[in-house]
PAFI-721488 format. One record per residue: residue number from 1; chain; z, x, y of N, C-alpha, C, O in turn. Coordinates in steps of 0.1 Angstrom, whole numbers, always signed. Last residue first. Layout:
<pts>
resi | chain | n.zz | n.xx | n.yy | ca.zz | ca.xx | ca.yy | c.zz | c.xx | c.yy | o.zz | o.xx | o.yy
NUM | A | Z | X | Y | Z | X | Y | Z | X | Y | Z | X | Y
...
</pts>
This chain:
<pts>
resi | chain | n.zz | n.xx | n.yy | ca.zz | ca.xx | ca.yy | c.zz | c.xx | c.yy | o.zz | o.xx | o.yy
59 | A | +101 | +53 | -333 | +83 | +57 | -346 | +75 | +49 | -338 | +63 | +48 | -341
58 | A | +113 | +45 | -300 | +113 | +43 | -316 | +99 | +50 | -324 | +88 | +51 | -319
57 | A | +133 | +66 | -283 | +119 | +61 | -285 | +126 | +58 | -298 | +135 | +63 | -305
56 | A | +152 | +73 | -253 | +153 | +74 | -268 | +143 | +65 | -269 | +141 | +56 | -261
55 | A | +165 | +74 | -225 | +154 | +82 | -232 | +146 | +80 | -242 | +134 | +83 | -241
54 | A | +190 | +59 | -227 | +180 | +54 | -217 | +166 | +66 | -229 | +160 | +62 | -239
53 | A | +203 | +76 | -244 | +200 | +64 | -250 | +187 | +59 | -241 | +176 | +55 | -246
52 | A | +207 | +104 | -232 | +198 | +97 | -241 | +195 | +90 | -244 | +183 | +91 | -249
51 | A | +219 | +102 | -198 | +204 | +95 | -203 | +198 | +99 | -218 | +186 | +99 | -219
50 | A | +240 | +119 | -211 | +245 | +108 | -206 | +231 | +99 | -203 | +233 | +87 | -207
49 | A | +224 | +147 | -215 | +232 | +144 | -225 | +237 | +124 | -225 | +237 | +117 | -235
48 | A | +196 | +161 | -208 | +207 | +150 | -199 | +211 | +139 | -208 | +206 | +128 | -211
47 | A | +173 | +181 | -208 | +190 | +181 | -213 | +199 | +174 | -209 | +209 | +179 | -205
46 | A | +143 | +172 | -196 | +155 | +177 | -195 | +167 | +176 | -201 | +173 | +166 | -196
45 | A | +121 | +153 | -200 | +132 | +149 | -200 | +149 | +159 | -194 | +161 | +155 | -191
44 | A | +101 | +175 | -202 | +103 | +165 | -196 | +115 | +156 | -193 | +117 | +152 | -182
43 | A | +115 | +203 | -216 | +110 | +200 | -200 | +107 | +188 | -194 | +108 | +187 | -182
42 | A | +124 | +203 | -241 | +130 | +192 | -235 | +128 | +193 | -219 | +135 | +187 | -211
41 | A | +117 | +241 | -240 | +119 | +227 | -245 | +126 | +214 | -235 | +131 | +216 | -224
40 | A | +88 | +247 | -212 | +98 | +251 | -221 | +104 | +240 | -228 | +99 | +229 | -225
39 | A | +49 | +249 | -228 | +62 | +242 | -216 | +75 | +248 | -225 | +76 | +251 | -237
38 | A | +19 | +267 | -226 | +36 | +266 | -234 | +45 | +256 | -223 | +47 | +259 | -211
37 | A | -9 | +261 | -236 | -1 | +260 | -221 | +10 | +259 | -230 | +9 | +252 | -241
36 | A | -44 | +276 | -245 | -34 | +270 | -250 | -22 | +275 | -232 | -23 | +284 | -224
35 | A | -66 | +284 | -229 | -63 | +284 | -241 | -53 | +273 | -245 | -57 | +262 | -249
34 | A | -74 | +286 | -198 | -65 | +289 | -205 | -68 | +283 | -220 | -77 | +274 | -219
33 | A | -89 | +283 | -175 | -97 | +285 | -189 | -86 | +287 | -198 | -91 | +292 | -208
32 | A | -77 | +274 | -154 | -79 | +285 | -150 | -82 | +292 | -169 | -79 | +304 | -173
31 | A | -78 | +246 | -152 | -92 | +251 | -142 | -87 | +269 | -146 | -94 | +277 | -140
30 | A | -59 | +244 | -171 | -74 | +242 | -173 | -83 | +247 | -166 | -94 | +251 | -170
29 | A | -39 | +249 | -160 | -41 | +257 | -171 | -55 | +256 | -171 | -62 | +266 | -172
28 | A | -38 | +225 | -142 | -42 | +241 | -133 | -45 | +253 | -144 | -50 | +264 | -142
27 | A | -38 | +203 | -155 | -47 | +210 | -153 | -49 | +223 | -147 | -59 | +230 | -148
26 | A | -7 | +209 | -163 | -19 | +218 | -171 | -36 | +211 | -171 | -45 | +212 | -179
25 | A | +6 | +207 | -144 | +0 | +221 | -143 | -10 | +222 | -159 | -16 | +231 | -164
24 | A | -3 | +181 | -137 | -7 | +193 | -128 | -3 | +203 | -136 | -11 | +212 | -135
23 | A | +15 | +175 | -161 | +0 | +171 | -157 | -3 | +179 | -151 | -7 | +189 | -158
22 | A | +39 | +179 | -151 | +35 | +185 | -168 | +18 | +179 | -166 | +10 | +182 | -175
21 | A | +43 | +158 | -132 | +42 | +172 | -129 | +34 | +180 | -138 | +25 | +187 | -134
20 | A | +40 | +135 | -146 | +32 | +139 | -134 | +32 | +153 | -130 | +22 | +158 | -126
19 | A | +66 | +137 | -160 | +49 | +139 | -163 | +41 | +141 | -153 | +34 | +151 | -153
18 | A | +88 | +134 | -139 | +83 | +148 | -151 | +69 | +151 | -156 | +63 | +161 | -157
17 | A | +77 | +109 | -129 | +72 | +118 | -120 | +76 | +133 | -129 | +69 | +143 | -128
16 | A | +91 | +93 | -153 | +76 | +93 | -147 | +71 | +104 | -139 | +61 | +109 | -143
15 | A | +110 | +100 | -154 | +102 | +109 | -166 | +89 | +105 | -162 | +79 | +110 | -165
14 | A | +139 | +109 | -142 | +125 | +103 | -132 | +113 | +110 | -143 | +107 | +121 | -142
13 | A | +161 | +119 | -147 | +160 | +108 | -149 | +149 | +103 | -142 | +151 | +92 | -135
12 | A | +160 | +146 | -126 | +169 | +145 | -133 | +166 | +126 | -137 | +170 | +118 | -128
11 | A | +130 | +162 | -120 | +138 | +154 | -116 | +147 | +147 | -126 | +141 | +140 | -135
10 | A | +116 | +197 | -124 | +125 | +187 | -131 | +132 | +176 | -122 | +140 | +181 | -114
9 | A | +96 | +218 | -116 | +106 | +215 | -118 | +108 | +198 | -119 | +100 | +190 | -113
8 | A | +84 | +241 | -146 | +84 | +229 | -137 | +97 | +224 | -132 | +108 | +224 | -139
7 | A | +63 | +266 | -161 | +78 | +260 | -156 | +77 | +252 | -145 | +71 | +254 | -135
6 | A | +41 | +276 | -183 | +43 | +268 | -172 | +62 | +268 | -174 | +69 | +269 | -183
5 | A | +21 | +301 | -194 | +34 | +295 | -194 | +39 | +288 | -182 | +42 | +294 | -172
4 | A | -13 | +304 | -207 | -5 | +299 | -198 | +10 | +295 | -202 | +12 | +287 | -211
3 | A | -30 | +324 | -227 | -24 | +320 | -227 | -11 | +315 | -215 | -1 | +322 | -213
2 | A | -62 | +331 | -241 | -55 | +330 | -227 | -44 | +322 | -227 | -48 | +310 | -227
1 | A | -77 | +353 | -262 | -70 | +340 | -260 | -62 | +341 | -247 | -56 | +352 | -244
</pts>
């Protein structure tokens, strides 16, 4: 099993371009046969205690 760890970096309140990122790399997990891609927690959004409400989803 091939296992990819990605780290990205992060624009503080920009979750469109966070994904965009979290995209590239896991195609680059892909072109490189990986298995399974770990991101670390809350990498898209990041820990930005004053944008949760902006953040916050419903079910």
């Amino acid at each position: 099993m091939k296992i990819s760890l990605a780290q990205t970096k992060f624009e503080k309140g920009n979750l469109i371009k966070n994904i965009q990122n979290h995209l590239e790399l896991v195609e680059r997990a892909i072109d490189l046969k990986s298995d399974l891609i770990v991101f670390p927690e809350l990498s898209i959004i990041n820990y930005e205690p004053k944008l949760a409400h902006e953040f916050a989803t419903d079910i």
